[in-house]
C-alpha positions in Angstrom: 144.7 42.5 127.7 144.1 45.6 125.5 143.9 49.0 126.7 142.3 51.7 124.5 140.7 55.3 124.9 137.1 54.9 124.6 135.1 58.2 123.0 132.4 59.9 125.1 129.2 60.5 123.3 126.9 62.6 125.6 123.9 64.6 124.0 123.2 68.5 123.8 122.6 70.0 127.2 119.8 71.7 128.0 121.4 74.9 127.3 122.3 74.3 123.7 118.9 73.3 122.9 117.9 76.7 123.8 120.1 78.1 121.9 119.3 76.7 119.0 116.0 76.6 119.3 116.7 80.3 119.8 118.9 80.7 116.6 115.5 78.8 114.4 113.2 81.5 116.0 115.3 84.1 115.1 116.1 82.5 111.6 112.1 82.2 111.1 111.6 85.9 112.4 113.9 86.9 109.8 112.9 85.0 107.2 108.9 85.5 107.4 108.6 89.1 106.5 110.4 88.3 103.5 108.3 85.3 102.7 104.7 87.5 102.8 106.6 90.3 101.0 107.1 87.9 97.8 103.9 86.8 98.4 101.9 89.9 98.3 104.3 91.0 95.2 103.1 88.1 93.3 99.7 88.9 94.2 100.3 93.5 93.4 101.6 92.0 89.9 98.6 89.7 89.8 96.0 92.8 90.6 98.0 95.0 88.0 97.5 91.9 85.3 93.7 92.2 85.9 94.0 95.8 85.3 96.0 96.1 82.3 93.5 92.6 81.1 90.4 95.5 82.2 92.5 98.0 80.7 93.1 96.5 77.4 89.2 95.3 76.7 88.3 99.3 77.5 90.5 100.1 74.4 89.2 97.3 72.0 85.9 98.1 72.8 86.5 101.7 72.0 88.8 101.1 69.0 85.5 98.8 67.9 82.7 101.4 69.1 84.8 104.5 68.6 83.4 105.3 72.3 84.0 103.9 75.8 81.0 102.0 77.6 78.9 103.9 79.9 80.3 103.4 83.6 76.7 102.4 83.8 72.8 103.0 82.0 71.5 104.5 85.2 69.7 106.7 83.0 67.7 110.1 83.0 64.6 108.4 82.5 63.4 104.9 81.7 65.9 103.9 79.2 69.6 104.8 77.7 70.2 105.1 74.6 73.4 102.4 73.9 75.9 103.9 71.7 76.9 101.2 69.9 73.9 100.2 68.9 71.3 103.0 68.8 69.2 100.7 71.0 67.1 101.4 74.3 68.9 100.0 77.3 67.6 99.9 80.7 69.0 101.0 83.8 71.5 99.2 85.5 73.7 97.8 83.3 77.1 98.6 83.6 80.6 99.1 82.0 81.8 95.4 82.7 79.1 94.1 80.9 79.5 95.5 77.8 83.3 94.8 77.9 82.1 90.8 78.6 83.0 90.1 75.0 86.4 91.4 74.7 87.2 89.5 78.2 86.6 86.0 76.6 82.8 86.5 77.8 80.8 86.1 74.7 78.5 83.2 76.0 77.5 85.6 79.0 77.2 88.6 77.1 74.7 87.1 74.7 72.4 85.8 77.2 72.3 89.7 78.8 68.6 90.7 78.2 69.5 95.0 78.0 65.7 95.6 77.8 65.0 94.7 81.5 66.8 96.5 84.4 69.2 94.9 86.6 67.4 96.5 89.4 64.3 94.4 88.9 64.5 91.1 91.5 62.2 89.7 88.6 64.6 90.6 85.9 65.8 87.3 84.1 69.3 88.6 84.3 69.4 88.8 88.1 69.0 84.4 87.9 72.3 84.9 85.2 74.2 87.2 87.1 73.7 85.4 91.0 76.7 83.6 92.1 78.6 84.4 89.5 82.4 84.8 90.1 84.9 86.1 87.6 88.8 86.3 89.0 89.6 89.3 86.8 87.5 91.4 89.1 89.0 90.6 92.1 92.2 91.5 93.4 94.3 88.6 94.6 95.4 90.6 98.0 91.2 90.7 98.5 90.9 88.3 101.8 87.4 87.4 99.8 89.6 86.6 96.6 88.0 83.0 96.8 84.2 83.7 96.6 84.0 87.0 96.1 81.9 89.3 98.3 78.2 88.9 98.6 77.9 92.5 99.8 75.0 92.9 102.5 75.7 96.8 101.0 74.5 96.1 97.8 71.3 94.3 98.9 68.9 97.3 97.4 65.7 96.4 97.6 64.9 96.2 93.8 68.0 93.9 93.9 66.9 92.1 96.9 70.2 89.9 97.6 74.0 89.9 97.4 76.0 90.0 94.7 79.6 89.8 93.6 81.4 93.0 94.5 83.9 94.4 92.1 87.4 95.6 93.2 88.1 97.9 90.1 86.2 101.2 89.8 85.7 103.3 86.9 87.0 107.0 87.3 84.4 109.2 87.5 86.5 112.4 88.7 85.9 114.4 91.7 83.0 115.8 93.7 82.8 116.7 97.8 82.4 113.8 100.3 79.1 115.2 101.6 77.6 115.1 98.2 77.2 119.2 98.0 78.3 120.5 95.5 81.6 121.9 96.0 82.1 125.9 95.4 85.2 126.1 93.0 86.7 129.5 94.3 87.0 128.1 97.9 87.4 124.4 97.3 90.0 123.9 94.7 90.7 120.3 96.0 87.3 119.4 94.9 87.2 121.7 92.0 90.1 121.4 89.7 87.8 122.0 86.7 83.7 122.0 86.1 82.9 119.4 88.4 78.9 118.3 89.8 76.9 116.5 92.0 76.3 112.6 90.9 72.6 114.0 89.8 73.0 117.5 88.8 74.8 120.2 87.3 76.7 122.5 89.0 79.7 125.2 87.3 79.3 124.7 83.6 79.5 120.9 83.4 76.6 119.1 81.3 74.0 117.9 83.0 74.5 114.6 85.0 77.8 114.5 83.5 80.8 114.2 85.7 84.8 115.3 84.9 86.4 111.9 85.0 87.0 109.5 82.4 83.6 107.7 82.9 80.2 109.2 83.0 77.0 107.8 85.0 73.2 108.5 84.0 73.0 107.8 80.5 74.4 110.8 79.0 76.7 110.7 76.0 79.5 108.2 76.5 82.9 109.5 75.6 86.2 109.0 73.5 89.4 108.8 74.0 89.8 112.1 71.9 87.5 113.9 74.9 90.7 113.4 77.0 92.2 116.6 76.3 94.4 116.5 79.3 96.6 113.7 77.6 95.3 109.7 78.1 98.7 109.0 80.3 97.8 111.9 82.7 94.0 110.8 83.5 92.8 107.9 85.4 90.3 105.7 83.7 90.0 102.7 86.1 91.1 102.5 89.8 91.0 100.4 92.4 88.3 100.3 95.2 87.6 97.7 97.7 83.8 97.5 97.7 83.1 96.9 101.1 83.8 100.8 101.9 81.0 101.3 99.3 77.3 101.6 100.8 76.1 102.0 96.7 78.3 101.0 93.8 79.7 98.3 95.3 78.9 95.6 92.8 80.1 94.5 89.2 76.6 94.0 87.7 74.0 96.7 89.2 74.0 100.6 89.9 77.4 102.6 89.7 80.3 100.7 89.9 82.5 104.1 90.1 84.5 105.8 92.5 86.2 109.6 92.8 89.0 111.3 93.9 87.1 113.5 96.5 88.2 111.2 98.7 92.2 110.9 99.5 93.2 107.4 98.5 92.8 104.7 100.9 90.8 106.5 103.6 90.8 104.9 106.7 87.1 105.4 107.3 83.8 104.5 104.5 83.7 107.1 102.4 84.4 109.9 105.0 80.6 110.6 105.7 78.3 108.3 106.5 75.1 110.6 105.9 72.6 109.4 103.1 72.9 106.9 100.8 73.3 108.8 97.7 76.0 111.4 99.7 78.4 108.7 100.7 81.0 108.9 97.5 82.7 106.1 97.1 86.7 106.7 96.7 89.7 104.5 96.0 91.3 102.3 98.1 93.3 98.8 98.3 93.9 96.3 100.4 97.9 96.8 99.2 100.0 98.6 101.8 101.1 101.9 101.0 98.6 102.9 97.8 97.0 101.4 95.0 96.6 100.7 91.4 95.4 102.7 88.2 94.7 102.0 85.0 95.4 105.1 82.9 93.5 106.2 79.6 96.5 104.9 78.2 96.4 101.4 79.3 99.4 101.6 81.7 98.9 100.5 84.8 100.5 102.5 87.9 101.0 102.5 91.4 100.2 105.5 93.2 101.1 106.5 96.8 98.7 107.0 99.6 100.1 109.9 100.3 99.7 111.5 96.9 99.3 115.6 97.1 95.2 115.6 97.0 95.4 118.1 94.4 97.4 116.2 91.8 95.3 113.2 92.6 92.4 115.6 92.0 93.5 116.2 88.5 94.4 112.8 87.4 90.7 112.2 88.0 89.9 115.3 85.9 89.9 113.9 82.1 89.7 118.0 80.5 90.7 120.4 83.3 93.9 121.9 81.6 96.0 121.6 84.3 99.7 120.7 84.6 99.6 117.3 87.2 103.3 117.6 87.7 105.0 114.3 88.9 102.5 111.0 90.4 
């Protein structure tokens, strides 16, 4: 008869099992906030590729035109008069349109019909321009990356439904959140240099023209020799999610501008929420901490929330003289 020792094999008690389940939660906990920080890095390098893809069509169509496009034809009377082509253009159109062709959008740009106003609801370009979705206007942090936004906000009646918004703006420099023009001597955060209402003149500045890099209403579009302040010190596009925006909010119709008046990221729409044409649409991201900028250079930059107001006022300023000091 054989005698041995015989092994005993027992499974893990209750109390391990709680610690290890313990160990994997902790593990996970660890691990996750490290997991969405690669993620929403991929997706910052993503938006900052759209940009500098934005950024670089802005310079071939000026080195082509020897002028950047109108942020948009919203003109002083029935028509614009388009720069590159001494041709009437109707209200409406905007800067991404006429950059279409140096974004691989030739096809598109063609069928644009410049004579009739985006505005009109009968207008054969509001059938082109409906449900269409381009990725290079969306930043990939957007929760509405996938469909873009049909923005209720943008439903104007000569529009008369949604449309894509855009989550780029065109720098159009500073002017007050309420929409009054700002008095210079008392209000330097507003008035850096000449700066005006978005439909008048106000302190020297031509009229309907504003100080950033982009002008609205049809007046003379610009080049990058009117940049006296120096094209790597002066925003040119910035980002902006369009929700916050009660007009401008869209890629193909009105304003699609912003302006420094308002601190970046602002927790609340525009800071005023009195008249259509007085809520000023600022900058803001979905990214945590600030947002992007394309500069008149072409480089794209990340700048902090919690920029001093004045140096962000002055990067929106494309002439005002001023030393912006580090950003």
């Amino acid at each position: 008869m054989k005698h041995g020792f015989q092994k005993s094999v027992h499974g893990f008690t209750l109390i391990e099992l709680l610690v290890v389940i313990a160990i994997i939660a902790i593990l996970v906990a660890l691990l996750l906030p490290a997991v969405q920080q690669a993620r929403e890095a991929a997706r910052r390098s993503q938006c900052k590729n759209n940009m500098k893809q934005l950024g670089l069509a802005l310079q071939n169509y000026h080195d082509t035109h020897n002028v950047l496009p109108y942020a948009s034809t919203y003109g002083l009377g029935n028509t614009s008069i388009d720069p590159t082509t001494n041709t009437a253009v109707r209200p409406q159109h905007t800067w991404v349109e006429f950059i279409l062709p140096f974004m691989e959008q030739t096809a598109l740009y063609d069928q644009i019909n410049f004579s009739l106003s985006n505005y009109e609801p009968t207008s054969g370009n509001r059938a082109l321009f409906d449900g269409k979705f381009f990725a290079f206007l969306q930043c990939p942090t957007n929760p509405h990356k996938d469909r873009g936004q049909t923005l209720t906000n943008t439903n104007f009646s000569g529009w008369g439904g949604p449309t894509q918004g855009l989550c780029y703006a065109a720098s159009a420099g500073s002017i007050r959140p309420d929409g009054v023009t700002p008095d210079c001597p008392t209000e330097p955060s507003y008035c850096i240099s000449e700066n005006v209402t978005l439909w008048g003149a106000a302190h020297g500045q031509a009229a309907n023209r504003l100080p950033g890099v982009f002008c609205a209403r049809g007046v003379t579009a610009i080049g990058l020799s009117n940049i006296v302040d120096g094209t790597s010190n002066s925003f040119m596009l910035g980002e902006r999610n369009p929700e916050l925006c009660n007009w401008g909010g869209a890629w193909s119709d009105n304003f699609p501008g912003a302006f420094v008046a308002q601190k970046p990221n602002s927790a609340t729409r525009d800071e005023t929420n009195t008249g259509l044409y007085r809520q000023n649409c600022g900058f803001s991201s979905w990214h945590d901490g600030g947002l992007q900028f394309v500069l008149a250079d072409g480089s794209v930059k990340f700048i902090s929330e919690n920029i001093d107001h004045i140096t962000f006022c002055r990067l929106g300023d494309k002439s005002d003289g001023e030393v912006v000091g580090e950003f």
